[in-house]
Backbone as JSON Lines, residues from 0, in Angstrom:
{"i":0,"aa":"X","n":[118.92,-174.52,103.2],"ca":[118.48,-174.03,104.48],"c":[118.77,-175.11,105.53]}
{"i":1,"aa":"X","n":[119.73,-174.83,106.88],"ca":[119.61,-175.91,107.85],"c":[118.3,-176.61,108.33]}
{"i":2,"aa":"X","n":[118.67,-177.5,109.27],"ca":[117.32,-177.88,110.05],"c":[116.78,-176.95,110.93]}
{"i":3,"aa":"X","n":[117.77,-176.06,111.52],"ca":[116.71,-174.92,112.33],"c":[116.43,-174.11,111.86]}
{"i":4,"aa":"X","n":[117.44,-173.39,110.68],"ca":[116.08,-172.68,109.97],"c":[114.95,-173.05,109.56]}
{"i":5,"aa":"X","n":[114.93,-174.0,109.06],"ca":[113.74,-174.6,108.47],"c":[112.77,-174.89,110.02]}
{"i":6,"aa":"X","n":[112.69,-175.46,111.1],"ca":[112.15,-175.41,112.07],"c":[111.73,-174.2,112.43]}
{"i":7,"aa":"X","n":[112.67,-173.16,111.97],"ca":[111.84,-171.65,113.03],"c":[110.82,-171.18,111.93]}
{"i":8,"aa":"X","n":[110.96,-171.28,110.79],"ca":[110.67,-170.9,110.16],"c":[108.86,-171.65,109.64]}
{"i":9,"aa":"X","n":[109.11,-172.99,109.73],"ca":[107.49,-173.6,110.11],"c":[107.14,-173.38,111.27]}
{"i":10,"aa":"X","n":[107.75,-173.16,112.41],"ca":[107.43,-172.46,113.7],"c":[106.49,-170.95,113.24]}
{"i":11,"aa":"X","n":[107.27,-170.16,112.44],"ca":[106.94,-168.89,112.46],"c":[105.36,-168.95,111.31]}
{"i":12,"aa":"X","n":[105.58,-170.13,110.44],"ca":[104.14,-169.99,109.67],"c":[103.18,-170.72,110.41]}
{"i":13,"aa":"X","n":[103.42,-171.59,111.52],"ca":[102.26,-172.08,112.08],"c":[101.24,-171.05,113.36]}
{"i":14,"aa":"X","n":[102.65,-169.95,114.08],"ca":[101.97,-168.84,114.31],"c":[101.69,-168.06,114.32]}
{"i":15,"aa":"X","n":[102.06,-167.66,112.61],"ca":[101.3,-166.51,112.39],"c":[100.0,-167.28,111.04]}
{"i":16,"aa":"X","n":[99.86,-168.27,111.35],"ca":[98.74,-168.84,110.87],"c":[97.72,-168.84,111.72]}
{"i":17,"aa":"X","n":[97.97,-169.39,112.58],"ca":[96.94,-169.58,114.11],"c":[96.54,-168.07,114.65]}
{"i":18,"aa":"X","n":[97.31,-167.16,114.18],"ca":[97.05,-165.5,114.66],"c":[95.67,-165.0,113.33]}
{"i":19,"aa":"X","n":[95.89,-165.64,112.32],"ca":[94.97,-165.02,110.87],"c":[94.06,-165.64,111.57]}
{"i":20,"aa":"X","n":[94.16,-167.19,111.91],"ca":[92.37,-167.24,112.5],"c":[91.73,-167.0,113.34]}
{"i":21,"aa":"X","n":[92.8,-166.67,114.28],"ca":[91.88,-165.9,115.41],"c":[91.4,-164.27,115.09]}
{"i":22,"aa":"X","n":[92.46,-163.39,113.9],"ca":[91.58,-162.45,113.93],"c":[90.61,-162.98,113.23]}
{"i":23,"aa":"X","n":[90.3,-163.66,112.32],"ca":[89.03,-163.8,111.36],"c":[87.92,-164.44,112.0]}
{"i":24,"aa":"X","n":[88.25,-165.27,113.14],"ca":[87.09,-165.34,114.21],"c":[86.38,-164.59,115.17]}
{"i":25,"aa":"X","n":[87.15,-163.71,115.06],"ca":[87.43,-162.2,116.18],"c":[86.56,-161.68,115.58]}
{"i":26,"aa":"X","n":[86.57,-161.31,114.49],"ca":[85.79,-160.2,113.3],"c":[84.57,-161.06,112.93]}
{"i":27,"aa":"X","n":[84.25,-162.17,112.67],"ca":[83.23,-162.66,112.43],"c":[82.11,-162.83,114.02]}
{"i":28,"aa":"X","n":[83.08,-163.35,115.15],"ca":[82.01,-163.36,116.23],"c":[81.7,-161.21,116.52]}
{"i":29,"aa":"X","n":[82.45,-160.68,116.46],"ca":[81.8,-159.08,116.99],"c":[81.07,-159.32,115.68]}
{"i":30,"aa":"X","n":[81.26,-159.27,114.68],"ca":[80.08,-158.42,113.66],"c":[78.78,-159.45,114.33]}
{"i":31,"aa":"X","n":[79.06,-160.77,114.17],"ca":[77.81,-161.5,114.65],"c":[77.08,-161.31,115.75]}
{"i":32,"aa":"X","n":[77.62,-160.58,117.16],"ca":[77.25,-160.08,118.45],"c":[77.05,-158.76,117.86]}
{"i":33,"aa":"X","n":[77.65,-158.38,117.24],"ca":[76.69,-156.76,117.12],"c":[75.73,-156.76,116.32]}
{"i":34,"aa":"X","n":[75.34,-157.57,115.46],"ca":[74.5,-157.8,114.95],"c":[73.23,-157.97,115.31]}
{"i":35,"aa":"X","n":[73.17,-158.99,116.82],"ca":[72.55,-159.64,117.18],"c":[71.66,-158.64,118.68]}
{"i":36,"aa":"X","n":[72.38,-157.85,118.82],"ca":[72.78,-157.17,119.88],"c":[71.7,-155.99,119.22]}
{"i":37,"aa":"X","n":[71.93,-155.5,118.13],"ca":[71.41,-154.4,117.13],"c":[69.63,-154.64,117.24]}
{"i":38,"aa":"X","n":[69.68,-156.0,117.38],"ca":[67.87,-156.74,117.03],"c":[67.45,-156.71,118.76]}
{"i":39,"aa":"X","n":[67.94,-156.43,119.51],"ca":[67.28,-156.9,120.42],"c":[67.54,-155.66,121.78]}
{"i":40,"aa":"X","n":[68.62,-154.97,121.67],"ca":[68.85,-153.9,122.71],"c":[68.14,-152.4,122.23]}
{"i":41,"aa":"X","n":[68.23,-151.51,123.29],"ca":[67.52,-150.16,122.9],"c":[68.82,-149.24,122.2]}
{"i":42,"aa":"X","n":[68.48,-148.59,121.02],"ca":[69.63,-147.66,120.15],"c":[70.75,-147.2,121.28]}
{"i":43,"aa":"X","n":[70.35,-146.51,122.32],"ca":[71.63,-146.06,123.56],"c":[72.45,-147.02,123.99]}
{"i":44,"aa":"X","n":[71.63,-147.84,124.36],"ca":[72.45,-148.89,124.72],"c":[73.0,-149.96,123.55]}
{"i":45,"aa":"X","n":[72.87,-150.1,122.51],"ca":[73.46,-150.33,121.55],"c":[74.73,-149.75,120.87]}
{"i":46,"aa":"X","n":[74.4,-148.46,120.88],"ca":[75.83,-147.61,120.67],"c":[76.91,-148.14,121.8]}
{"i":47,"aa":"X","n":[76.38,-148.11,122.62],"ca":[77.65,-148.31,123.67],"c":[78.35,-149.8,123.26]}
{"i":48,"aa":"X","n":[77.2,-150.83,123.15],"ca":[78.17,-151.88,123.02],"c":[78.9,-151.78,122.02]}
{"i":49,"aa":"X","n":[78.64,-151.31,120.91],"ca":[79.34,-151.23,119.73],"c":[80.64,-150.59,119.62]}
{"i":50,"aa":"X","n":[80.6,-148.97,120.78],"ca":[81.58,-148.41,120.67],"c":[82.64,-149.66,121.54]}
{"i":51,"aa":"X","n":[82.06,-150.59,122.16],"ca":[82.91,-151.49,123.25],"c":[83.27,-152.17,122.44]}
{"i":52,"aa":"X","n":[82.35,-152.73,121.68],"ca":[82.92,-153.91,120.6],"c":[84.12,-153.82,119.72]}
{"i":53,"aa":"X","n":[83.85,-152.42,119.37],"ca":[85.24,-151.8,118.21],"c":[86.29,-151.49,119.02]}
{"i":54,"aa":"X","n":[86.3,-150.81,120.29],"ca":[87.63,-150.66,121.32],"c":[88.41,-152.03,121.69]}
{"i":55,"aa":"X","n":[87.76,-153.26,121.35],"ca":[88.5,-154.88,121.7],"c":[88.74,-154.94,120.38]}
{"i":56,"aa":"X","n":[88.03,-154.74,119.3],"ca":[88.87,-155.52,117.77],"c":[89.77,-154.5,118.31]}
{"i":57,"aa":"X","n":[89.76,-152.79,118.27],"ca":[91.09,-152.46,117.79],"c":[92.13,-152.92,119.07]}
{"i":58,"aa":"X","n":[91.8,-153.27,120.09],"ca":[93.01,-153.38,120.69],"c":[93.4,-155.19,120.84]}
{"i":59,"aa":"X","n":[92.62,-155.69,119.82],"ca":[93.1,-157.28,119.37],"c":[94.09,-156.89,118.12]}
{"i":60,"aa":"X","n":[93.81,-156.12,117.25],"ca":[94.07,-155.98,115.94],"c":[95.57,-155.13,116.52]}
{"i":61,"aa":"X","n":[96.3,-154.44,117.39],"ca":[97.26,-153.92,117.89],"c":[98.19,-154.87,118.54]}
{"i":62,"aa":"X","n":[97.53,-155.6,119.44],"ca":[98.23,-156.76,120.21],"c":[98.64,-157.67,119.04]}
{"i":63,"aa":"X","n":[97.5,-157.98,118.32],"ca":[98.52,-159.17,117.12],"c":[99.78,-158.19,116.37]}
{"i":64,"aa":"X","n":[99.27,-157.12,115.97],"ca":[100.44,-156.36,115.41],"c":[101.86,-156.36,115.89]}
{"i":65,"aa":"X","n":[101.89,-156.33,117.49],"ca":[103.1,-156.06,118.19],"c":[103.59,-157.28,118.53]}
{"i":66,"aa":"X","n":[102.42,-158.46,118.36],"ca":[103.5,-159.52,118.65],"c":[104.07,-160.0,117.16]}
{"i":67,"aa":"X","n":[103.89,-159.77,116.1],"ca":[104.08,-160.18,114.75],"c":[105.45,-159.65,115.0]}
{"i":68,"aa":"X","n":[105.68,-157.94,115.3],"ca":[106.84,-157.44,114.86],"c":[108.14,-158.16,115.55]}
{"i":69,"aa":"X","n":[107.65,-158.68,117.15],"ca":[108.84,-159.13,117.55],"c":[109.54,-159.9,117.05]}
């Protein structure tokens, strides 16, 4: 393998390394805010954040998708 392959290529595992931890921080802080959110807001207004909470993972979990494919 040349030197730039080999460069794009630790290029390409360092960001799609840095992308795994941000979703796994992503997913650990919402479950932890909805969690937290669950103990202390009224059921109506709880649903809502939740339905808000899941509309940002999925449109984090899409955005990493589309930048992976490029």
């Amino acid at each position: 393998m040349s030197a730039i392959a080999t460069t794009r290529r630790t290029r390409y595992d360092t960001i799609t390394t840095t992308l795994l931890i941000l979703i796994i921080t992503t997913a650990t802080t919402t479950t932890a805010t909805t969690t937290t959110l669950a103990l202390t807001l009224p059921p109506t207004r709880m649903a809502t954040r939740q339905s808000i909470a899941a509309s940002e993972a999925n449109n984090f979990k899409e955005q990493t998708a589309n930048y992976l494919s490029i």
